[in-house]
C-alpha positions as CSV (number, residue, x, y, z in Angstrom):
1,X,56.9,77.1,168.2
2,X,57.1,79.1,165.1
3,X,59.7,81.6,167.2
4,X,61.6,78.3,167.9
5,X,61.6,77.5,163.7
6,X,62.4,80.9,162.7
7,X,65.6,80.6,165.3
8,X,66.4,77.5,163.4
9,X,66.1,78.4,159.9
10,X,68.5,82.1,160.6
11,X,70.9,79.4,162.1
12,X,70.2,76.5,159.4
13,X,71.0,79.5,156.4
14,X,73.8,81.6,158.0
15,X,77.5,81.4,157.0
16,X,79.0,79.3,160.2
17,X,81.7,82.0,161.1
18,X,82.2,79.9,163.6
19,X,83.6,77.0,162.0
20,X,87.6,75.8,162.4
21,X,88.2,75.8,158.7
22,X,86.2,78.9,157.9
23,X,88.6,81.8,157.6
24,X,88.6,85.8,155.9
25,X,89.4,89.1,156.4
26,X,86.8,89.6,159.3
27,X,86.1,86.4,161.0
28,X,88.6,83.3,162.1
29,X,86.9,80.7,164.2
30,X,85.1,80.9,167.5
31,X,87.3,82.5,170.1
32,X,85.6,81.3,173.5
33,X,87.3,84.4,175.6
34,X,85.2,86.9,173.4
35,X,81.8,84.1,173.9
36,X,81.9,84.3,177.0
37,X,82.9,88.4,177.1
38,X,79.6,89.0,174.9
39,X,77.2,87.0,176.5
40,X,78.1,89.0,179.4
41,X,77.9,92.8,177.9
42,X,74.8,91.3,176.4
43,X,72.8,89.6,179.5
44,X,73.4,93.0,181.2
45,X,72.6,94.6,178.3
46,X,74.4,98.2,179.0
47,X,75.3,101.0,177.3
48,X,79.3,101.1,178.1
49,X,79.9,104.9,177.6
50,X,79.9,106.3,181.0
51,X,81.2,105.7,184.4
52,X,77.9,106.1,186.2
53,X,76.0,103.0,184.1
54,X,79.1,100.9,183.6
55,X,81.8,101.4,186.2
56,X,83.5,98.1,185.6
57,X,83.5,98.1,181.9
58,X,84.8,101.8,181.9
59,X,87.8,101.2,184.6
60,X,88.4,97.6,182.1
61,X,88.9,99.6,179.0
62,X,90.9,102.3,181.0
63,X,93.4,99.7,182.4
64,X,93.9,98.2,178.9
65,X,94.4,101.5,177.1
66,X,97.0,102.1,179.7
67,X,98.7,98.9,179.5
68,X,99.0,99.1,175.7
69,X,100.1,102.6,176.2
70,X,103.2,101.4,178.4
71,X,103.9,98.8,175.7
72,X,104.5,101.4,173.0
73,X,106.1,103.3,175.7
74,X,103.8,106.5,175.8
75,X,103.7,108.2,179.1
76,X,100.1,110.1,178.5
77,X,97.6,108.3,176.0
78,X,93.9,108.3,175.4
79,X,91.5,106.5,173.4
80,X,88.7,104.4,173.5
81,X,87.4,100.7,172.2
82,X,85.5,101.0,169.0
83,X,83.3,97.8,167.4
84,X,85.1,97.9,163.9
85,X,87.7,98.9,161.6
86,X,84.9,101.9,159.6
87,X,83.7,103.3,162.8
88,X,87.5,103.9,163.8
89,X,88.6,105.5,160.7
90,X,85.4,107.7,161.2
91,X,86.2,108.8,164.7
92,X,89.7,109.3,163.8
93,X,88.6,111.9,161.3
94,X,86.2,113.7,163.3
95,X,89.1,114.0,166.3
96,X,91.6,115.1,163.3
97,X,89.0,117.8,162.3
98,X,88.2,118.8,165.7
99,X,91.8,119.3,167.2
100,X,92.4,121.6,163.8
101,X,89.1,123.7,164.2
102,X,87.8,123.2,168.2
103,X,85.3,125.7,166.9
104,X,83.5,123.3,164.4
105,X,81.9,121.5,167.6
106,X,79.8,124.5,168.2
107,X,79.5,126.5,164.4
108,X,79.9,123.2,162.0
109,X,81.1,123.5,158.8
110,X,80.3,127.2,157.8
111,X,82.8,128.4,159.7
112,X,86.1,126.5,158.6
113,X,87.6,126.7,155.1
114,X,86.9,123.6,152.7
115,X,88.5,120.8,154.3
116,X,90.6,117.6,152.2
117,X,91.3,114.2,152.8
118,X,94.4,112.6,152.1
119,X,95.2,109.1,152.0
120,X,96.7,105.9,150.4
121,X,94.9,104.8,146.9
122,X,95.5,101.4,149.5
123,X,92.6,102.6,152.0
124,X,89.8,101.3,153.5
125,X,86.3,102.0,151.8
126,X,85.2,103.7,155.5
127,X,87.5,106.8,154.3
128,X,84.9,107.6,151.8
129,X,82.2,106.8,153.8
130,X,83.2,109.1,156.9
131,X,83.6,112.1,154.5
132,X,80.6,111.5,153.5
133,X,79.1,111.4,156.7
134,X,80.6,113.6,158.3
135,X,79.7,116.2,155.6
136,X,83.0,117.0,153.8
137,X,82.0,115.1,150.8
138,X,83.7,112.1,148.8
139,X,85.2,114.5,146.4
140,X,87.2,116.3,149.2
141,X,89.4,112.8,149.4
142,X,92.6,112.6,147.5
143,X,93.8,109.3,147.3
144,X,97.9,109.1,147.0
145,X,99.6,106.6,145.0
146,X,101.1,103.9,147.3
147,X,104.6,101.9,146.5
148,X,105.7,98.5,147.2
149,X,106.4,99.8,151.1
150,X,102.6,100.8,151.3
């Protein structure tokens, strides 16, 4: 019973994403496709990074990446799904870093000259963040002055 009023009140005091007329950057109404997509990655509750514990999902996102890959007309692409906009600009940073110094996998840092960071003074917040994390440090970003084109 109390579990059951708990449920209620996180429902009764959250902001109703869901809602026709609620709209922002993140969120625009309920779209059922993804519902119905979530409670089923949820009910089987996997992990959806390997072949071997999630064939289907795997082969899914491989046969999307390749369809969007023939609609920019790319012959070869890879890539993966990623649950938000921070994440990405993370990954894509740590794939930029790697393909310049492979050997930073194995040695880290120590063993590759000071590393910087440029990018529009329009960017996302994440850019910071992921040289942050990543260990380059927020000062090693160099925002560049963006005109009316972006």
């Amino acid at each position: 019973e109390k579990l059951l009023e708990r449920c209620q009140d996180v429902i009764r005091y959250s902001v109703k994403t869901i809602h026709p007329r609620f709209y922002n950057q993140l969120f625009a109404g309920l779209d059922y496709h993804s519902l119905v997509g979530r409670y089923i990655t949820e009910t089987l509750n996997t992990s959806q990074y390997t072949y071997e514990i999630a064939p289907v999902f795997v082969l899914m996102e491989e046969t999307v990446l390749k369809k969007i890959s023939e609609m920019i007309g790319w012959k070869h692409c890879d890539g993966l799904f990623c649950p938000g906009g921070s994440i990405s600009n993370m990954y894509a940073m740590n794939v930029a870093r790697y393909k310049l110094y492979p050997e930073i996998k194995k040695r880290g840092l120590w063993e590759v000259p000071r590393l910087a960071i440029f990018t529009s003074e329009e960017c996302h917040y994440s850019v910071a963040k992921g040289a942050a994390f990543q260990g380059l440090g927020t000062d090693s970003v160099y925002a560049v002055k963006a005109d009316e084109r972006g």
